[in-house]
C-alpha positions in Angstrom: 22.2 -15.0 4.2 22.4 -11.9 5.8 21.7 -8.6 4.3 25.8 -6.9 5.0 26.8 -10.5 2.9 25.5 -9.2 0.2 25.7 -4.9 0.6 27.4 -2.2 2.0 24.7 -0.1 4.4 25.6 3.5 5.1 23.1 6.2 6.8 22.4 9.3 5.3 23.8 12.6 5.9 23.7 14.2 9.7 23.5 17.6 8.5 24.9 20.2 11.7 21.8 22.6 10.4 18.8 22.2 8.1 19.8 22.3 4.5 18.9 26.2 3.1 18.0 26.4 -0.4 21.0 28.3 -3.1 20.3 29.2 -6.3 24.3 28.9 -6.4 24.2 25.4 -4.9 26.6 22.8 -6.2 25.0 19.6 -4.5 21.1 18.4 -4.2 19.7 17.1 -0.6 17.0 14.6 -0.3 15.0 14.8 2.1 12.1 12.4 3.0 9.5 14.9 1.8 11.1 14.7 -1.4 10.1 11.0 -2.1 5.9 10.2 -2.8 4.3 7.5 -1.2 4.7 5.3 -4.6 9.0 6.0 -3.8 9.3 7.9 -6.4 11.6 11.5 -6.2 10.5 14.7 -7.0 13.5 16.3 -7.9 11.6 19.9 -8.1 11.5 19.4 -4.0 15.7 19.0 -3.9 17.2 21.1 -2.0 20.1 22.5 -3.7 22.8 23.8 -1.3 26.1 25.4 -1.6 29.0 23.9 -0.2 29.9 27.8 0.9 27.1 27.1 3.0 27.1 23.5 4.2 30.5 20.9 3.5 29.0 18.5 1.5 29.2 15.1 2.4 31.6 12.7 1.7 29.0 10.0 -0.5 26.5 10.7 -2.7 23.9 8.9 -4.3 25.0 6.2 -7.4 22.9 4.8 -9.7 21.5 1.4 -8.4 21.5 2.1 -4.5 19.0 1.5 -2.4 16.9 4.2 -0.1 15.3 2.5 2.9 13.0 4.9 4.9 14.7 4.4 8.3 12.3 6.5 10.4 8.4 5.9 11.1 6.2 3.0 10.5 7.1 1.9 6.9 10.6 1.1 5.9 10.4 1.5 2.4 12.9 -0.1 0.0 13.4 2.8 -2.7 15.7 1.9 -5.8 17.7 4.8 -7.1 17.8 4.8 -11.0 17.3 8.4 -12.0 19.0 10.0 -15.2 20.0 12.8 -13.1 22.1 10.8 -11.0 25.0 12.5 -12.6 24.1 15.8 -9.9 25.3 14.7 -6.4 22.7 14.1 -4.4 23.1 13.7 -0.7 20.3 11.8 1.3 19.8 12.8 4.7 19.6 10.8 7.7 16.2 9.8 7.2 17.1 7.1 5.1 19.5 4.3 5.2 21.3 3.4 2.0 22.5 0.2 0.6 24.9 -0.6 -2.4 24.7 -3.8 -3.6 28.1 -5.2 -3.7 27.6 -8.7 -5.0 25.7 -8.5 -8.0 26.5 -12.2 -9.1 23.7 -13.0 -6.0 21.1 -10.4 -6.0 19.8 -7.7 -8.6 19.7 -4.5 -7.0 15.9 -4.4 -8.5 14.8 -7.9 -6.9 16.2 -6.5 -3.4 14.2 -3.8 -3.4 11.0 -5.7 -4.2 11.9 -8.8 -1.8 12.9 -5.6 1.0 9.0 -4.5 0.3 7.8 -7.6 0.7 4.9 -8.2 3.6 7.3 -10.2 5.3 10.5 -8.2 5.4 8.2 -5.2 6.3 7.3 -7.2 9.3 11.1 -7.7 9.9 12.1 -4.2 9.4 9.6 -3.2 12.0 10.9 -5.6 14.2 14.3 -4.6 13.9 13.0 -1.1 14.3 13.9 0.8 18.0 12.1 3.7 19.8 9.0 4.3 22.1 7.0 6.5 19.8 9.2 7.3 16.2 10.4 3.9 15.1 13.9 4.0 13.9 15.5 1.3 11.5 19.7 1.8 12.6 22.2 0.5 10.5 23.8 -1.7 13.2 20.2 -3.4 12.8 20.0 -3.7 9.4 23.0 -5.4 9.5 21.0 -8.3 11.3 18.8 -9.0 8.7 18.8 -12.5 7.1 16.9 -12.7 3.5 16.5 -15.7 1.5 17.6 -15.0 -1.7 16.8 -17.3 -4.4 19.0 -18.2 -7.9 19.3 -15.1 -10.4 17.5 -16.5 -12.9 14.5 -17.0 -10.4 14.9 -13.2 -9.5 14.3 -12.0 -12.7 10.9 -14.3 -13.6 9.8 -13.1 -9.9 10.8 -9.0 -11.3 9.1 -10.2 -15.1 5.8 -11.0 -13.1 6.0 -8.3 -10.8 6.3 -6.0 -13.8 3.0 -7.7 -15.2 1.2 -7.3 -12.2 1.6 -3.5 -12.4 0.8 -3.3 -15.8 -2.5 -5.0 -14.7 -3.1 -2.7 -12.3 -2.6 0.3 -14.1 -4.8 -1.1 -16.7 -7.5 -2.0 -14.5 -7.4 1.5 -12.9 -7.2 2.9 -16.3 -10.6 1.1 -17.2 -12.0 2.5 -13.9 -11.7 5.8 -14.6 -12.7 5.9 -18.1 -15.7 3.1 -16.5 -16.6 6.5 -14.1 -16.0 8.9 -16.6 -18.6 7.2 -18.7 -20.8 7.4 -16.0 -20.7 10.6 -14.8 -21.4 11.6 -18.9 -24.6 9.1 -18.9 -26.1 10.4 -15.9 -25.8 14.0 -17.1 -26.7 13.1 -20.5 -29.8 11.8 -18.6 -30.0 14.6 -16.0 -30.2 17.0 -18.6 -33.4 15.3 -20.0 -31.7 14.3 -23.1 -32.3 10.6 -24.6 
């Protein structure tokens, strides 16, 4: 099926101007350097803005939409689910963002992970335009087909993708405590002690 079937896609914000930073600002900006490489938001780098300033725009950010980093070589699938999504928070046009609209087909959670996927990466790319910034368009995205399976197959494929992470945390947990270990040994032995 075919991404618009199952979302509504908007891009971010066109601001006229950079966003400018005021203490007396009544709505947040993200921006892409606002995001780490893991997707996650550091709201400390928000720019908050006064609508004195700079008219805010018209959408904002709801729980459950999607991010997708429009410009460069990576067009990450970022899920927003942040407490402080009561504060309007404005992306700018650096991302794409998609609201799931039929949730009896797809969890916003699974998109995100299916959208991150090897193969839809690939796809993005594809779908991607320009000679040396590649750009991901809405009109696009639109194009996209995605096989979606049942929703009870989404969640087991979400369940093990949640185990997987806990693995790897653990194992790079172990790791470091592992190197830790070592570098304490060595010393220990460095130092001439037995």
């Amino acid at each position: 099926m075919k991404i618009i079937e199952i979302c509504n896609i908007r891009a971010g914000t066109s601001f006229p101007r950079k966003p400018k930073h005021s203490e007396n600002g009544d709505y947040w900006v993200l921006e892409s350097f606002c995001l780490d490489v893991a997707g996650n938001i550091n709201f400390a780098d928000l720019v908050h803005v006064s609508s004195h300033d700079m008219r805010p725009p018209s959408m904002s950010l709801r729980t459950n939409d999607i991010l997708i980093r429009s410009k460069g070589a990576k067009h990450q699938a970022i899920l927003f689910n942040e407490p402080a999504a009561q504060q309007c928070i404005c992306p700018t046009s650096y991302f794409l963002v998609l609201t799931v609209t039929q949730f009896e087909l797809v969890i916003p959670e699974f998109l995100v992970w299916l959208l991150n996927q090897p193969q839809y990466q690939q796809a993005l790319s594809g779908l991607a335009g320009g000679a040396t910034v590649k750009h991901l368009t809405k009109t696009r995205l639109t194009t996209l087909t995605l096989d979606i399976p049942p929703l009870d197959k989404q969640q087991q494929i979400l369940s093990l993708a949640g185990l997987i992470q806990q693995e790897t945390a653990l194992i790079a947990e172990i790791a470091a405590l592992r190197h830790e270990y070592y570098l304490s040994t060595t010393s220990t032995f460095l130092e001439g002690k037995p």
